[in-house]
C-alpha positions, 0 to 999 in steps of 0.5 A: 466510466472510462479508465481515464476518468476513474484514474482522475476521480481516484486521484482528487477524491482523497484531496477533496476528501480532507477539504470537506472533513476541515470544513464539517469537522464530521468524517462520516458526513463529508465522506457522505458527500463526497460519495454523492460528489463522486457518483454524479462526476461518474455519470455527467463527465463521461456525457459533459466531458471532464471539468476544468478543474476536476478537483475544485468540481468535486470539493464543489459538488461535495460542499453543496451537499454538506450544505444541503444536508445542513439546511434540511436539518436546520431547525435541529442544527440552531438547537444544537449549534451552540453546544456542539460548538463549544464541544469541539464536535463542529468547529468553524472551518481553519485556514485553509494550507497554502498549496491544495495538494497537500489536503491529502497528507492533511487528511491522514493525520486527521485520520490518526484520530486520538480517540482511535487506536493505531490498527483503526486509525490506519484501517480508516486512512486507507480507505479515505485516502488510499482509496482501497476497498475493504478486502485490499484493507483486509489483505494488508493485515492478513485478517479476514475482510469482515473483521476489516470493515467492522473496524472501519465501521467502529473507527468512524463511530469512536470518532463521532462519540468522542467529539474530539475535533479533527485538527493536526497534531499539536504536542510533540508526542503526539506528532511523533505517535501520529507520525509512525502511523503515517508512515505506516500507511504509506507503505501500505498504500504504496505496497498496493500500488507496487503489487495490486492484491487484485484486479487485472493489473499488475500494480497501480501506478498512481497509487504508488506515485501518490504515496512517494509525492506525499512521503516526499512531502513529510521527509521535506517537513522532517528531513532528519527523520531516518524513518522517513528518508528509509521509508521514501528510499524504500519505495524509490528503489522498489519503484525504479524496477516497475519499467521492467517488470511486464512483457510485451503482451502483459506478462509478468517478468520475475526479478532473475528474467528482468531487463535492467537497463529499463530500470530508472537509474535517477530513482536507484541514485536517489533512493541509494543516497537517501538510504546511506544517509539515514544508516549514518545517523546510526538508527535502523529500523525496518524501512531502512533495512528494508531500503538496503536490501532493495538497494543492494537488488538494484545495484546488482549488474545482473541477478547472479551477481546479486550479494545474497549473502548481504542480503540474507544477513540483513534479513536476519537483522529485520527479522528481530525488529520486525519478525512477521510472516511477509519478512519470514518468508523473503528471509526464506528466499535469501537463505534458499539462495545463499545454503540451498533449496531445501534450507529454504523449504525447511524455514517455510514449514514454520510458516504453515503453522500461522493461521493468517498465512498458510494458505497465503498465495504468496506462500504457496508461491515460493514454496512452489519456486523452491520446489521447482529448484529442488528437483522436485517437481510434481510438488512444484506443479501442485503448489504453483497451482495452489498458488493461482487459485489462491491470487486475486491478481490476474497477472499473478494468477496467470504467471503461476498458472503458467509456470505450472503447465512449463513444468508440466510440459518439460515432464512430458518432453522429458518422459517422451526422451527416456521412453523405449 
């Protein structure tokens, strides 16, 4: 299967996906279908070539499977219709929205489901509509990949036991608890995309476009909402770096080497305004600490002018709304940069007492990084490599490979100088 037909069939089949569910009212069995849809466009586009509308194809093919399972238990369905009707477990199909790329957003509230809880409920949507696999799921919560697919599998179980329909929110609370989780996944989704957990790619930039289109659709739904204006200035300010971030042969570029004029100054300039509007109104959360950190990055005229001091004090504020390993350890980076090297090293040791995390790449990574600024290089050289053979991602794991051998290069030109 080509990379241009993968991309289409990433794209659509959420779209599809959240068709077929509000037609069966039946999650498992559209996801079902759907798969059945995806692997016959696998094998018959590349032979066919791509249909007119690779969408409609695939709600198409999808729906004749539902069909197809429905009459091969018809005699099963007549008995039980009437019931299952009144039950609310299968439900005549709703209107359908007015504009079909809105299936997605749909989707994802569908997916925050009453009868789950939130954890479940933004397991099952990352798979159904951000596509991840399992250990992409896994990596997000720093659980174990089986735990992850337990619950994607419980979550689709509770749905079916519940026989609660799916359909939009309807009360207000419940709009407001559907709507963190929503926002929740979406930061998600983009993160992978901005930073592929695995893979030969470096970032995904479908999925993180995918994730801004439909963060644009719920802040034009609820434009007041200062959550949702940080989380879409979050992801546009992180983004507009993405230009800048490869080499020419592929290779990671690190923020303080990275080449600013290709920075997208339209996306820095809407993602400052959409930020600066939501601190106004008073209420600050993590996406909006977080949109004003990537902002004060991106305003920068270079990386030595960067305001750390700025930005480690925002970090300490996150710190206390949000206090996790991932913010623990960048508020690690902003207080090596403005008090030392050796500071820095001293916060990440609380790090390694956390099950989930001390063995993270990520950690192995900046320890590495700080190390390396200390001085102290043959312990740099080790955690760079502790680092690599931790990363899932190619890009990464060839970046600290190769910062590894710079240093140990550097050691050997150094020693060949002072040697009598």
């Amino acid at each position: 299967m080509t990379g241009a037909i993968e991309r289409l069939l990433r794209e659509h089949a959420p779209i599809a996906l959240g068709v077929l569910v509000r037609r069966c009212r039946d999650f498992a069995a559209a996801e079902d279908a759907l798969q059945e849809a995806l692997l016959a466009a696998s094998i018959q586009w590349p032979v066919d070539g791509l249909p007119d509308s690779p969408r409609a194809w695939l709600i198409q093919v999808g729906a004749r499977r539902l069909t197809d399972a429905i009459r091969a238990d018809q005699a099963r369905r007549r008995r039980e219709a009437d019931s299952a009707i009144q039950s609310g477990y299968v439900m005549p199909a709703e209107p359908q929205p007015a504009h079909d790329e809105d299936d997605a957003l749909v989707l994802i509230h569908l997916c925050c489901h009453p009868a789950l809880t939130t954890a479940s409920a933004i397991a099952l949507t990352l798979r159904a509509v951000g596509g991840l696999t399992t250990a992409e799921i896994a990596r997000a919560f720093l659980v174990p990949e089986p735990t992850i697919a337990q619950r994607i599998s419980r979550a689709k179980q509770t749905i079916r036991d519940s026989r609660i329909p799916f359909r939009m929110p309807e009360s207000p609370a419940d709009r407001a608890r559907n709507l963190r989780s929503v926002l929740h996944v979406l930061y998600l989704i983009f993160n992978e995309g901005y930073a592929a957990s695995e893979g030969p790619d470096l970032f995904r930039p479908d999925l993180a476009a995918e994730a801004i289109r439909m963060a644009r659709l719920v802040h034009a739904r609820t434009p007041g909402d200062p959550d949702i204006a940080g989380l879409l200035a979050l992801m546009l300010l992180t983004d507009a770096r993405r230009a800048a971030r490869l080499g020419p042969s592929g290779e990671v570029i690190p923020l303080d080497h990275q080449d600013r004029a290709l920075w997208n100054r339209e996306q820095i300039a809407e993602g400052v305004a959409l930020i600066a509007s939501a601190l106004r109104q008073g209420s600050v959360g993590q996406y909006q600490l977080q949109a004003a950190i990537a902002a004060v990055h991106d305003e920068a005229s270079s990386f030595d002018r960067t305001d750390w001091p700025q930005i480690l004090a925002l970090y300490e504020v996150l710190l206390r709304i949000s206090d996790n390993p991932v913010v623990r350890l960048n508020h690690a980076v902003a207080a090596a940069m403005v008090k030392g090297p050796a500071h820095g090293l001293r916060l990440l040791e609380a790090l390694d007492a956390d099950p989930k995390f001390r063995n993270h790449h990520r950690l192995h990574a900046v320890r590495a990084h700080l190390l390396e600024r200390d001085g102290r290089i043959p312990e740099a050289i080790e955690s760079y490599q502790s680092a690599a053979a931790g990363a899932a991602s190619l890009p990464e794991r060839t970046y600290l490979l190769t910062q590894a051998a710079r240093l140990r290069d550097d050691a050997k030109i150094q020693s060949t100088q002072w040697a009598p």
